[in-house]
C-alpha positions as CSV (number, residue, x, y, z in Angstrom):
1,X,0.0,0.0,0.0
2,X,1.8,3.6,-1.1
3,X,1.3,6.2,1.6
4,X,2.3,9.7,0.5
5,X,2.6,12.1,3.6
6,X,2.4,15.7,3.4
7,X,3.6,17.9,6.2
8,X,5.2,21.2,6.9
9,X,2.3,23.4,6.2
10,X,0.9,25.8,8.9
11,X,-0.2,30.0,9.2
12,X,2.9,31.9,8.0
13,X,2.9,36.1,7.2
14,X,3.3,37.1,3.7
15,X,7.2,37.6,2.6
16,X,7.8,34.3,4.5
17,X,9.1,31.2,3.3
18,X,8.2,27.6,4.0
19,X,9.4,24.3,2.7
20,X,6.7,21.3,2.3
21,X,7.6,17.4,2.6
22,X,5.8,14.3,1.3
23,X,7.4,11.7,2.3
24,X,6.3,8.2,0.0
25,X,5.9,4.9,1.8
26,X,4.5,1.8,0.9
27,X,5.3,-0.1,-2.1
28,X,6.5,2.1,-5.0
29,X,8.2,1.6,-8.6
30,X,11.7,2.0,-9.3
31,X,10.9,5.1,-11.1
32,X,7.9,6.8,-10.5
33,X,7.0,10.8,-11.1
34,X,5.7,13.3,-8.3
35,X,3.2,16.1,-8.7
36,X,3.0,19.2,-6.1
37,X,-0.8,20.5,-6.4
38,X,-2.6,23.1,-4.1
39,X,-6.4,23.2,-3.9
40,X,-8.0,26.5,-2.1
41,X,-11.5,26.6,-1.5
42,X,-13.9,26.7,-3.6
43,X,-11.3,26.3,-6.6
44,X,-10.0,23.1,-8.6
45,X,-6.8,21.1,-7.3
46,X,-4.2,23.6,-9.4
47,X,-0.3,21.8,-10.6
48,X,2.5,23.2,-9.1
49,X,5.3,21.3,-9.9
50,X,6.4,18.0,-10.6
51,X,10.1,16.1,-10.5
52,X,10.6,12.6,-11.1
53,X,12.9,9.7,-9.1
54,X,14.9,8.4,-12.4
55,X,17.3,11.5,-13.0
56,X,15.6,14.3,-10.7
57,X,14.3,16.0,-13.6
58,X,11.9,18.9,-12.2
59,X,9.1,21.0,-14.3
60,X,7.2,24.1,-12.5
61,X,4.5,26.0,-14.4
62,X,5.8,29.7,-15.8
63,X,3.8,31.6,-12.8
64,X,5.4,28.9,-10.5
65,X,8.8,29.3,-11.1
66,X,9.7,32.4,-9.3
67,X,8.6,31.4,-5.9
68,X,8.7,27.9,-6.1
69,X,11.2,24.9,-5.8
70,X,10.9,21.7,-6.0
71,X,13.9,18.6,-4.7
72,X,13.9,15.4,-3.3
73,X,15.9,13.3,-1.3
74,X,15.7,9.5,-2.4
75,X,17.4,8.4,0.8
76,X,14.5,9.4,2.5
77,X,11.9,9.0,0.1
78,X,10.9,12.5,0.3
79,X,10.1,15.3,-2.0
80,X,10.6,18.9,-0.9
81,X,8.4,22.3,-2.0
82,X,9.9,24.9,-1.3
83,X,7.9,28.7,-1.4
84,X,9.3,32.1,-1.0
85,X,7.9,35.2,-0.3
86,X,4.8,33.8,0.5
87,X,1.3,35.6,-1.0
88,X,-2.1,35.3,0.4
89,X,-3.1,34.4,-3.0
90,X,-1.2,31.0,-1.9
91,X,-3.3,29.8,0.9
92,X,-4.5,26.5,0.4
93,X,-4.2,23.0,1.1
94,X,-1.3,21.4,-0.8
95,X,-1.1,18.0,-2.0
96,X,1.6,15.9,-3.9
97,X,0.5,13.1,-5.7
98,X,2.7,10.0,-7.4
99,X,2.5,8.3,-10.7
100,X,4.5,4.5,-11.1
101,X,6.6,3.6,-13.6
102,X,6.5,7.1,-14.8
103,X,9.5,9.9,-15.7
104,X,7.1,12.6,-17.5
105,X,7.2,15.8,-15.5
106,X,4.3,17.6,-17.8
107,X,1.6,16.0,-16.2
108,X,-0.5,18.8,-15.1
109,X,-3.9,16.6,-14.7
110,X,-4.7,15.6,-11.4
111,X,-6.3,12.2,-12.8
112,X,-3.0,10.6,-14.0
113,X,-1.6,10.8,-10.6
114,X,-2.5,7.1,-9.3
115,X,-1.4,8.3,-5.3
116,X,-2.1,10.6,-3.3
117,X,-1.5,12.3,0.3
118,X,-4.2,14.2,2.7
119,X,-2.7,17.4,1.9
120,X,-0.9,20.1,4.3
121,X,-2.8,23.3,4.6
122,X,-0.9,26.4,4.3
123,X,-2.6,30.0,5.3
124,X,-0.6,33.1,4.5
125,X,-1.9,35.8,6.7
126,X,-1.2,39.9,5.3
């Protein structure tokens, strides 16, 4: 059973920074390909950012890339999000999501991720 675990979320001010962790568990392909999403409410579960476990390849959508980094440690089975300068604007509940036997780092639909965890909610207070 693949368990993805999300933590590291929590109420930050704006201009803050935080880093976000999903740590896989469970029984995972040798290569597989990991997708950040955030969902606020009301809205559809947006893509952030994806990497993959083969060669660490990373993609992060063009209004993504300034603020955003993603990294992972395979050691630890865990894949790292890291925000800058925090906005209200990104307040919601982030989720990362898994894919086996995959390398693509385009996949910005939520359905083609097979895994996922319960999300990390992150409120950016003005």
């Amino acid at each position: 059973q693949v368990q993805l675990l999300e933590s590291g979320g929590g109420l930050v001010q704006a201009g803050e920074s935080l880093t976000l962790s999903c740590v896989v568990s469970g029984r995972t392909a040798v290569s597989y390909a990991m997708g950040w999403f955030r969902q606020a409410p009301g809205q559809e579960r947006e893509f952030v950012g994806s990497i993959n476990s083969k060669d660490h390849s990373s993609y992060l959508t063009d209004s993504m890339q300034n603020r955003f980094t993603i990294s992972r440690d395979n050691a630890k089975n865990t894949v790292y999000l890291k925000i800058t300068n925090l906005k209200p604007e990104d307040s919601a509940i982030y989720y990362c999501g898994i894919r086996d036997w995959a390398t693509e780092i385009k996949a910005t639909a939520a359905p083609w991720y097979d895994y996922w965890g319960q999300g990390t909610k992150v409120t950016v207070s003005t």
